[in-house]
N, C-alpha and C positions, 0 to 999 in steps of 0.2 A: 618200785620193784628193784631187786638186789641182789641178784641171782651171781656163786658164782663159787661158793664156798663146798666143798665135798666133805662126806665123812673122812676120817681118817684112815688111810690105808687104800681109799675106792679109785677107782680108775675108771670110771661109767663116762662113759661121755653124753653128752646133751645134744644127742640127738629127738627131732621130734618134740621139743620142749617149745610152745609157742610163745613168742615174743612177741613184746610191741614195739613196732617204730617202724616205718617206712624211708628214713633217714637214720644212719649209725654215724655215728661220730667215733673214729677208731684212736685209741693213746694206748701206745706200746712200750711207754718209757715207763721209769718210776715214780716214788711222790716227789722226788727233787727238783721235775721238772713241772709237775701239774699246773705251775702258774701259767704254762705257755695253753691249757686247758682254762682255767679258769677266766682269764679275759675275753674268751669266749661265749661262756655262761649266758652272762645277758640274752645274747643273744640268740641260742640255742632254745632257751625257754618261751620266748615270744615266738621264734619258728614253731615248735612245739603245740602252743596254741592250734596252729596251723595246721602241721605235717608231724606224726607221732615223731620224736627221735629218743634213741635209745645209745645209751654209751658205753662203748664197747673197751676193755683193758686187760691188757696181757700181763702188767702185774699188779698180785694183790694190793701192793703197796701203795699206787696210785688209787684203786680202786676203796681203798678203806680213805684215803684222805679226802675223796670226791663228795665223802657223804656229807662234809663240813660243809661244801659250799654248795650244793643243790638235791634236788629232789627229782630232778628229771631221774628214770627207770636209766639202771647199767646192771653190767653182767661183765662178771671175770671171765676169761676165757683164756686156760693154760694150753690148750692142744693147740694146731694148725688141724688137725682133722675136725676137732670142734668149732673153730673160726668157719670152716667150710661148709660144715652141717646148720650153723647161723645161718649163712647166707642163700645155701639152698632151701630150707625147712619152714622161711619165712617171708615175708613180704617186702625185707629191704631193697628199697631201689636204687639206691644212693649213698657212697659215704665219703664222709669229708675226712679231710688229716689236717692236724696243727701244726704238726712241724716235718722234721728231714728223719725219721726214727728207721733205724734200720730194718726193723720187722714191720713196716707200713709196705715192703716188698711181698710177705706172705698174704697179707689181705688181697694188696694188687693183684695177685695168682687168680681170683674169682673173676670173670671174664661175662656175669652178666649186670653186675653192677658197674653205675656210673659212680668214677673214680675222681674227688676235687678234692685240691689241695687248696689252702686259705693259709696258712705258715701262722706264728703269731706274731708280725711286725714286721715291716721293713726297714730297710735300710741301705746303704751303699758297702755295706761289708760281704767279700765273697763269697763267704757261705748265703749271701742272698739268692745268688745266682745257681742255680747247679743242674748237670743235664738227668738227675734225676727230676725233675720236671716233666720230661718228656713221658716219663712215664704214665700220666694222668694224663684223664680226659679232659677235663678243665684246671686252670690255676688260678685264682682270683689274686688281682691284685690292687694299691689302693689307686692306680695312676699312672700316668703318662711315663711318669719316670721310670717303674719299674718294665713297662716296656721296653724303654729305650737300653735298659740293664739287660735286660733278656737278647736285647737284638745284637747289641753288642759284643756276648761273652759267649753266646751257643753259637754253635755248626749245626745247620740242618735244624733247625727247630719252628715247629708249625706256631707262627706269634696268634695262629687264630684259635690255641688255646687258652689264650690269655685273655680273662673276662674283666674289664673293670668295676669294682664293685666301694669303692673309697671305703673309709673305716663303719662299718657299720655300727659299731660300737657308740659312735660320737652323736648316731640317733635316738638314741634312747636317754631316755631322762634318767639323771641319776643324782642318789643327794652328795651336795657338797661336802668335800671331808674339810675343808678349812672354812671358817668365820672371814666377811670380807673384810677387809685392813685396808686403812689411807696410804700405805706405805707401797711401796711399788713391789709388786713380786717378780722375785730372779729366782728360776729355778734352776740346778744343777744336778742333770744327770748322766751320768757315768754309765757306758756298759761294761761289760765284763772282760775280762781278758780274752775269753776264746777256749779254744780246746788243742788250739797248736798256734805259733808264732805268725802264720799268714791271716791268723783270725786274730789277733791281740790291737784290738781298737782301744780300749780303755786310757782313758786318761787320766783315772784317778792316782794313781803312783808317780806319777812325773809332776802334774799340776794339781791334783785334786784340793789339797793341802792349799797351797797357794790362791787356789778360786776362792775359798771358802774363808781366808783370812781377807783376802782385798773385800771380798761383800760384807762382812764382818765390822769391815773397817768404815762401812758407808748405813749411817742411821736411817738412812729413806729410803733401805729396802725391808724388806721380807724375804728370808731366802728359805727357797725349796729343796731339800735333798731330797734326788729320790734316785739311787743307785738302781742296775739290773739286778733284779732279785738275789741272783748268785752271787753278786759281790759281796754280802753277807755272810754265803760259807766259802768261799774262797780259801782254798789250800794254797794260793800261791802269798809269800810272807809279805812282799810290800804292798799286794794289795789290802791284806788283811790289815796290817798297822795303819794303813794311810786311812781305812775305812773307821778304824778302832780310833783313831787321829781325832777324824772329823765328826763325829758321833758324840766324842767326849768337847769336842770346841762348840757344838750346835746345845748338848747339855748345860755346857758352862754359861753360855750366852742368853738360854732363858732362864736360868738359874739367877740372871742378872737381871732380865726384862724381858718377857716374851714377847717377845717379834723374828725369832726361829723356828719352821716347822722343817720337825726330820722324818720323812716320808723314806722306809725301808724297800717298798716294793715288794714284802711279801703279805700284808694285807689289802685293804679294798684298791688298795691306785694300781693294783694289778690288772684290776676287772674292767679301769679305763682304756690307758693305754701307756704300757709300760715301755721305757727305755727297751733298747734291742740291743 
């Protein structure tokens, strides 16, 4: 099902329209971000099996890119009065969020569903932390650590929202994207700058460059690039050359002999478990 597209001009909302899924999965972002959606997948269609779910998307854009990678039932949803008329008009009990979106606040607004956050990845970066958290009924996270992150950095925060639930992703069988090699694999992955200087972990612009020649320099490995998806369209310029850098040296190199693989992060190794 794929519900979401209106005549031109109309303004009807979808009220009374039955849906399937007793779990929604809600992405309010665009398709720039749908990878932080897709490493999810797997895992969504084996619940599925189980418990209908149905994917929920505030813009078309994610909603047209979604159809690439699965087949689970979604539905566009441009109003907040139609988000609301979903949740009354049907049977969901439950909805998850992937990330920190700022319209994951209007869904929050429905007050009979249980509200979990899953993010897509951890990490020790501050945006892991944030006291929109508290907003949700449950947080799932993968561990120990990220509790001690929570206990840490919130005031007032119930940690008995915090469910451990390790990578669920890492259960499921999936095929191998590389051939196995004698050579030793090194992978190297980079996240992204961030979205302001307090969030700028990245380390490809200072050493990227530098990793990528010293393992270069060593025959007995095998090296992995797999940068955060967005280091790919990156508007900031040292990221972008150092990535354009290291792309044209991993070229060159099996150009020479293949024992380089360049894993971009915006196909399958998203749906494993990508850099954060």
């Amino acid at each position: 099902m794929g519900l979401g597209i209106k005549p031109a001009g109309s303004n009807i909302g979808i009220a009374d329209v039955p849906l399937q899924g007793t779990v929604g999965v809600y992405f309010g972002d665009g398709a720039d971000k749908i990878y932080q959606l897709t490493q999810w997948l797997p895992v969504l269609e084996e619940l599925h099996a189980k418990e209908e779910v149905l994917l929920v998307f505030r813009t078309l854009s994610a909603f047209k890119a979604a159809a690439k990678f699965t087949q689970l039932p979604k539905i566009f949803v441009r109003r907040f009065t139609d988000l609301m008329d979903i949740c009354d008009d049907n049977d969901l009990k439950l909805i998850i969020y992937v990330n920190n979106s700022r319209s994951n606040f209007q869904s929050l607004d429905h007050p009979r569903l249980v509200h979990v956050h899953v993010n897509h990845g951890e990490s020790d970066k501050l945006s892991m932390v944030s006291n929109k958290a508290k907003a949700y009924d449950k947080v799932f996270v993968a561990g120990p650590a990220a509790i001690e992150r929570h206990q840490a950095m919130l005031v007032d925060f119930d940690l008995e929202k915090l469910v451990v639930t390790g990578r669920p992703q890492l259960d499921i069988d999936f095929k191998l994207e590389l051939d196995p090699s004698e050579k030793l694999d090194v992978m190297y992955a980079p996240t992204w700058e961030g979205e302001n200087e307090d969030n700028n972990y990245t380390s490809i612009d200072n050493y990227g460059e530098l990793i990528i020649d010293a393992l270069l320099s060593n025959s007995d490995v095998r090296i992995i690039y797999k940068p955060h998806p967005r280091v790919e369209a990156s508007k900031t310029q040292s990221i972008a050359k150092s990535h354009a850098t290291i792309m044209g040296k991993i070229a060159e190199a099996n150009a020479a002999g293949p024992y380089v693989s360049g894993l971009n992060g915006t196909n399958a190794t998203q749906q494993i478990h990508p850099s954060t």
